[in-house]
C-alpha positions in Angstrom: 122.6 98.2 124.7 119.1 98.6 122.3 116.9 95.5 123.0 116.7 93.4 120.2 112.5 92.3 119.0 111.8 89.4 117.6 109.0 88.3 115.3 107.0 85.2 113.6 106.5 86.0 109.5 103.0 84.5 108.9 101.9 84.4 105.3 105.1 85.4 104.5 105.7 85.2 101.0 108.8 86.3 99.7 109.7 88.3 103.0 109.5 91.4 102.0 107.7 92.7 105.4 110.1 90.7 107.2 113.3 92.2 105.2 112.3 95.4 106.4 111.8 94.7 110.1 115.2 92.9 110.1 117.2 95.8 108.4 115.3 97.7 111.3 117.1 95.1 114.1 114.3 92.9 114.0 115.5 88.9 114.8 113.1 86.5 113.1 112.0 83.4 115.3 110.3 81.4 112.2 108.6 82.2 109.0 105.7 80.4 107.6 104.7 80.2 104.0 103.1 77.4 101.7 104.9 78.2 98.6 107.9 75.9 98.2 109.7 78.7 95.9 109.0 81.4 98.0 110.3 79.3 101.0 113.6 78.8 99.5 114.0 82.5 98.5 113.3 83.0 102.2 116.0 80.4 103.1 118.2 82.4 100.6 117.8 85.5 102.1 118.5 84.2 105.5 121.8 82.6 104.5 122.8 86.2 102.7 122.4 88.3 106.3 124.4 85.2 107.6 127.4 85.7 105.3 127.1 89.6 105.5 127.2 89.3 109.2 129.8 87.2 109.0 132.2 88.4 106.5 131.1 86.2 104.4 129.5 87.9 101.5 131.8 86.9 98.9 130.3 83.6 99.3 127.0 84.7 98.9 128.4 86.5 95.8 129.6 83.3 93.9 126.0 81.9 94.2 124.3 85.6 93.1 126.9 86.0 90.5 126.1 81.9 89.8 129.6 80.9 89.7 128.6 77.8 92.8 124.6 75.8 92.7 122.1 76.8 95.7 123.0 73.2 97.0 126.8 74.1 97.4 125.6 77.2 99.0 123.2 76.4 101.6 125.7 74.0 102.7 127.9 76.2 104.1 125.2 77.9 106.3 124.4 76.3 109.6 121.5 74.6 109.5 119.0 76.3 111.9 119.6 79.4 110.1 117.4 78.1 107.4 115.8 75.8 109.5 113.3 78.6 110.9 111.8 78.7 107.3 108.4 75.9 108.2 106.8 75.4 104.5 103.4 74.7 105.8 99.9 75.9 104.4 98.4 78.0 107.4 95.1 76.4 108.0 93.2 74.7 110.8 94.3 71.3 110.2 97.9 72.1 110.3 98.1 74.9 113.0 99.4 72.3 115.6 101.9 71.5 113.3 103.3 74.8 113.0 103.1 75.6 116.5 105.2 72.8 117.4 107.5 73.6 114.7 107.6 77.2 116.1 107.9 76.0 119.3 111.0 73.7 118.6 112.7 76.9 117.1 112.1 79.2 120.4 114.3 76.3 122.3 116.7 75.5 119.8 117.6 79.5 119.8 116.7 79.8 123.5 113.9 82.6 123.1 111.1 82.2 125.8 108.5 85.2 124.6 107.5 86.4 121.0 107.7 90.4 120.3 106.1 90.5 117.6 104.2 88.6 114.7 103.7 90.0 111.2 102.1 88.7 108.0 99.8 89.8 105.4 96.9 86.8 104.8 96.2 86.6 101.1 94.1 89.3 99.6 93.0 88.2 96.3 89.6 87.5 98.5 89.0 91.0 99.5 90.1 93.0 96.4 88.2 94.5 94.1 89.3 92.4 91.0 89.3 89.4 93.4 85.8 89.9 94.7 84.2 89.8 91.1 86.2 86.7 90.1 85.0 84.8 93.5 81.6 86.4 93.6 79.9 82.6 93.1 82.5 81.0 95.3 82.7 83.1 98.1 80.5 81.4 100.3 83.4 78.2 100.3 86.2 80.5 99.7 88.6 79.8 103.4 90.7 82.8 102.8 88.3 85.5 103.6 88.6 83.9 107.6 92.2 83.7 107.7 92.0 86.8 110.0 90.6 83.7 112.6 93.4 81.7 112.2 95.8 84.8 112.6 94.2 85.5 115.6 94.6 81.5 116.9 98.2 82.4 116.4 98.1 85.6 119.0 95.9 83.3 121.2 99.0 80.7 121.4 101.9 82.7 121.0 100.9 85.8 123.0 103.1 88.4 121.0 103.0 92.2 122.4 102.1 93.8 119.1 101.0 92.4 115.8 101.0 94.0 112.2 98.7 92.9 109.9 98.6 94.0 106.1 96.0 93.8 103.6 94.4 95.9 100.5 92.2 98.6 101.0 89.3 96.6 100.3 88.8 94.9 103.5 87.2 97.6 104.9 84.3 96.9 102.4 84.4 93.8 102.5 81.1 92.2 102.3 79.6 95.9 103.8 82.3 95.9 106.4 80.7 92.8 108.1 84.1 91.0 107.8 86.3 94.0 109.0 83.7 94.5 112.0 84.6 90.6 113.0 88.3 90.9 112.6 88.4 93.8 114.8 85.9 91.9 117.4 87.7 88.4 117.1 91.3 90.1 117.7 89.8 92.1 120.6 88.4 89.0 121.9 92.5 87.9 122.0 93.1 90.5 124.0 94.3 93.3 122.0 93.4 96.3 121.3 94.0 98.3 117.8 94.1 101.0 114.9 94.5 100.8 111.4 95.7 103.2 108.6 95.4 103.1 104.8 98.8 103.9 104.0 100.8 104.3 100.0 104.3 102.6 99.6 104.7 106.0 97.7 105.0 107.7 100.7 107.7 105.8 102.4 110.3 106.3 99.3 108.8 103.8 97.0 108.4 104.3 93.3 105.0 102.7 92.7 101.0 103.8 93.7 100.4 101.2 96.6 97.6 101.1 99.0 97.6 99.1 101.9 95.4 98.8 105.2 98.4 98.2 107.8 96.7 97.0 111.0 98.8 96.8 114.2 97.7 95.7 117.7 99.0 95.5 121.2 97.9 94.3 124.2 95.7 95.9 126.6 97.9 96.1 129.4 100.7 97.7 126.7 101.4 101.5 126.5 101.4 102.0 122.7 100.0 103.9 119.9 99.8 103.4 116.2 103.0 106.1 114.9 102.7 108.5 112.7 104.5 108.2 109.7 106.4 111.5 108.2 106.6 110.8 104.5 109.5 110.2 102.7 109.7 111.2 99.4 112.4 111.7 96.3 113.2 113.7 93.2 112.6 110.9 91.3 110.5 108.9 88.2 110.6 105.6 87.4 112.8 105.5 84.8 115.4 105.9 87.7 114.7 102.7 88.4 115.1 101.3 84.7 117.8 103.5 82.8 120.5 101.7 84.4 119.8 98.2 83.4 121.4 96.7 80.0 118.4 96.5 77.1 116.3 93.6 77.0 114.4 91.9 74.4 111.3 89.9 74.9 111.8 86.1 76.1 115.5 86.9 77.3 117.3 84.2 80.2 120.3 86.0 81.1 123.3 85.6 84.0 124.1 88.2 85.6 124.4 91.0 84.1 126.6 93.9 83.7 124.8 97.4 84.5 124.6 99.6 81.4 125.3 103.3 83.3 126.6 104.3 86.7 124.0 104.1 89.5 122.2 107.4 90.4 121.1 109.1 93.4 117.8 107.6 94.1 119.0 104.0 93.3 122.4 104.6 95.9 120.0 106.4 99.1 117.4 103.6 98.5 120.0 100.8 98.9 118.5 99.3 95.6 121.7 99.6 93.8 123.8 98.2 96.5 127.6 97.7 95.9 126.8 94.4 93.3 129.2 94.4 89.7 126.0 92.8 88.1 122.3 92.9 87.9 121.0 89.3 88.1 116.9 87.7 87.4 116.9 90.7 84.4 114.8 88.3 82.6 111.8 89.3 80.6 108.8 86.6 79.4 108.3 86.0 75.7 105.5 88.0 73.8 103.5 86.5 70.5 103.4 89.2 67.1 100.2 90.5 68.3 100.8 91.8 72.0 104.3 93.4 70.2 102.0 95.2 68.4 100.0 95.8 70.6 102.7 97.3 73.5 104.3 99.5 70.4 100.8 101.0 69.9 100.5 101.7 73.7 103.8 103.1 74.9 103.8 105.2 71.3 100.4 106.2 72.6 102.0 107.2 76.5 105.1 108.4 75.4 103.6 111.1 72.9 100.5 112.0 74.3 100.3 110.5 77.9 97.1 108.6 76.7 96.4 105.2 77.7 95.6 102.3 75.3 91.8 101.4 75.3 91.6 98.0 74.2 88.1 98.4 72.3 89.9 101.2 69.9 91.9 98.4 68.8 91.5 96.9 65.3 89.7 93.6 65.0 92.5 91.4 64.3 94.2 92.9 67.1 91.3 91.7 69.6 92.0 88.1 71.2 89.5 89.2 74.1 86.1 88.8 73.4 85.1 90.9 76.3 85.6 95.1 75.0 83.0 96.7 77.7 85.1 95.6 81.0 88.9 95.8 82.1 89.6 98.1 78.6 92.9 99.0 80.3 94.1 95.9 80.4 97.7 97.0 78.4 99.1 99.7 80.4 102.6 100.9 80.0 104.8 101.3 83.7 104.5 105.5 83.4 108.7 106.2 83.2 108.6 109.5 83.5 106.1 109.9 86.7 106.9 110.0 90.0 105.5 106.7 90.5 104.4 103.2 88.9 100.8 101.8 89.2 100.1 99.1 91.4 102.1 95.8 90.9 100.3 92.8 91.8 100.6 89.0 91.6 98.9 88.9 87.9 101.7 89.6 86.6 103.1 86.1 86.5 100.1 85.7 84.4 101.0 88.0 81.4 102.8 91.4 81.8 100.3 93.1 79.5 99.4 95.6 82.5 103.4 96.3 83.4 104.7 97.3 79.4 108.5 99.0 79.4 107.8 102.6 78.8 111.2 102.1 75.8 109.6 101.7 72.4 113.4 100.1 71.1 112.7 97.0 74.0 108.9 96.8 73.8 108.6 94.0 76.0 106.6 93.9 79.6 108.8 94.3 82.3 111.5 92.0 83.2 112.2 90.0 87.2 114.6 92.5 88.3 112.4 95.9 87.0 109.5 94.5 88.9 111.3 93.7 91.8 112.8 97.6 91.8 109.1 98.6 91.3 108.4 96.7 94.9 111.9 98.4 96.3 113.7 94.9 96.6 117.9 95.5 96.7 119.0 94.2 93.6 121.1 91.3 95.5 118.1 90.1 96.5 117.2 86.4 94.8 114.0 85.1 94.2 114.0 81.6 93.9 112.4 79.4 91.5 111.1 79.8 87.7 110.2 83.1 86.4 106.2 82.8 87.0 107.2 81.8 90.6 109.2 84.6 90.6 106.6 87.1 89.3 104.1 85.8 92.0 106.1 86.3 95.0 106.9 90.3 93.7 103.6 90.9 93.2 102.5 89.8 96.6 105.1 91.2 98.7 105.3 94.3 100.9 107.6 96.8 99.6 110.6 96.1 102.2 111.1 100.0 101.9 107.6 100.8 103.8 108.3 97.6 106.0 111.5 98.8 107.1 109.6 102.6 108.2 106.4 100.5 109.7 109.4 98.8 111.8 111.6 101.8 112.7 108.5 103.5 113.8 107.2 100.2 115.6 110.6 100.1 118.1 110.4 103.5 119.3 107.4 103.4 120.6 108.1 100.2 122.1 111.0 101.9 123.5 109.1 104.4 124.9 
């Protein structure tokens, strides 16, 4: 029989890293995150690989399909299985707290050493746009050191390998001073390790995404960071949209039915996965002048391949006083490339930057498109209102490159 790992999800958002480890046979011990929303789309993710595991799924169909409440639902899952989601802010004054917590899961489920732990700290601190917002509030800003408390976790817990994902722009970081300590303060820990800037786009995802994936092991473990072959389809991104029903701006729907049969990309991606109906296909409202504004810029794509420069605009069109910085900042999701620009956690802001590419909808993207875009399985739920919703998308890993980092991960620890 294969061993089966096991892994702690720190930082861990909506679970997108960790949905890719645990299609790869990866069993999570506990997941930690702050966000109450993102929590509970954890806890519903949990309670779906319970009821598929368990010839259960229809179940988890009448609460996708919303025919049951989340109460009724979770009800019928045994409670530790949920019960290893621990909704605490990781910080210094609460680490104890989620150790124990931790702890008290490894004896419940009778699990003595930890595999692995993955996470992805916030990055907002170290990214470009983050780094000129937080240019005068660096110096108080606790996020930038997360990396320390990451590293208290490795002290305690003593995993054999770690990933750890960020943006590219930690490497920069304050001249690479930060990057410098990370390494230091992990080898300090006892491990040694490599890093890679990898794309999503390169491990079957539909969407521009660099990430530094670090992963370490310890000294006395024989491993080596893999080598990634690339994965890559005959596809554009309206693959990803042409099958769901129109939408117009500010629209709350239930499930819905698809509009056309699924397609080849959407079936070998799992994205399209056996489901009747397409459910969070819900799309923000938009005020007279941004609809004008996305018609001028996807008539702009769509006929020349041009992008909108906000200071071409016509005076009554400008809301923004600012016309020398960020002139990009409506940019229509590129339908008939091979790929969509980065999505990122503003987008539960406004969806200016994430337009649909179809001048009859002229809208910004909806829940479910994004969630494509990040190559979530469109049975996947995200929990909460549709900002919250829009936050945890734009954060996540792309479970498609998780689930590769993961494969890849387990043969060399079978080696």
């Amino acid at each position: 029989m294969e061993k089966t790992y096991n892994y702690i999800d720190l930082f861990a958002g909506a679970s997108g890293l960790a949905e890719g480890f645990y299609n790869a046979g990866f069993k999570p011990i506990a997941h930690v995150e702050r966000d109450e929303n993102a929590c509970l789309t954890i806890k519903t993710r949990i309670a779906y690989h319970y009821c598929k595991e368990n010839n259960l799924e229809n179940f988890y169909k009448d609460y996708y399909y919303g025919n049951i409440d989340r109460d009724k639902f979770y009800s019928a899952i045994p409670f530790d299985k949920t019960d290893s989601v621990i909704n605490e802010e990781i910080s210094a004054d609460k680490f104890n707290l989620i150790i124990s917590k931790i702890n008290d899961t490894k004896r419940q489920i009778d699990v003595n050493e930890i595999d692995m732990i993955i996470g992805g700290p916030p990055c907002q601190a170290y990214s470009v746009r983050g780094r000129k917002a937080n240019e005068h509030k660096k110096k108080y800003d606790q996020r930038i050191y997360y990396y320390k408390l990451y590293a208290r976790f490795l002290r305690e817990l003593k995993p054999k390998i770690f990933v750890f994902e960020n943006v590219p722009g930690l490497v920069s970081f304050e001249g690479g001073y930060v990057f410098d300590d990370l390494r230091e303060t992990f080898a300090k820990e006892g491990y040694l390790l490599d890093y890679k800037i990898l794309n999503a786009s390169d491990f079957g995802v539909l969407q521009d995404r660099k990430r530094i994936v670090i992963i370490g092991w310890k000294n006395e473990f024989s491993f080596s960071y893999p080598s990634f072959e690339q994965i890559k389809y005959n596809a554009t991104v309206n693959d990803l949209l042409n099958d769901l029903p129109e939408l117009k701006p500010g629209s709350i729907n239930p499930p819905l039915d698809y509009s056309t049969k699924s397609n080849s990309y959407l079936d070998e991606s799992e994205i399209r996965n056996g489901y009747k109906k397409v459910s969070l296909h819900n799309t923000r409202p938009h005020n007279t002048i941004d609809l004008e504004i996305y018609k001028r810029a996807i008539e702009l794509w769509n006929e020349k391949h041009q992008r909108l420069n906000y200071s071409s605009l016509p005076k009554k069109l400008r809301t923004h006083k600012n016309i020398e910085g960020f002139l990009d900042r409506f940019k229509v999701v590129a339908g008939n490339a091979n790929y969509s620009h980065t999505l990122i956690a503003h987008i539960a802001k406004d969806g200016h930057y994430y337009i649909h590419p179809d001048i009859n909808q002229c809208r910004s993207i909806s829940v479910r498109e994004a969630a494509r875009i990040q190559s979530f399985p469109d049975n996947f739920i995200f929990e909460g209102p549709r900002t919250a919703a829009f936050t945890q998308i734009g954060n996540a890993v792309p479970p498609l490159m998780a689930n590769q980092i993961a494969h890849h991960i387990q043969k060399s620890m079978e080696n």
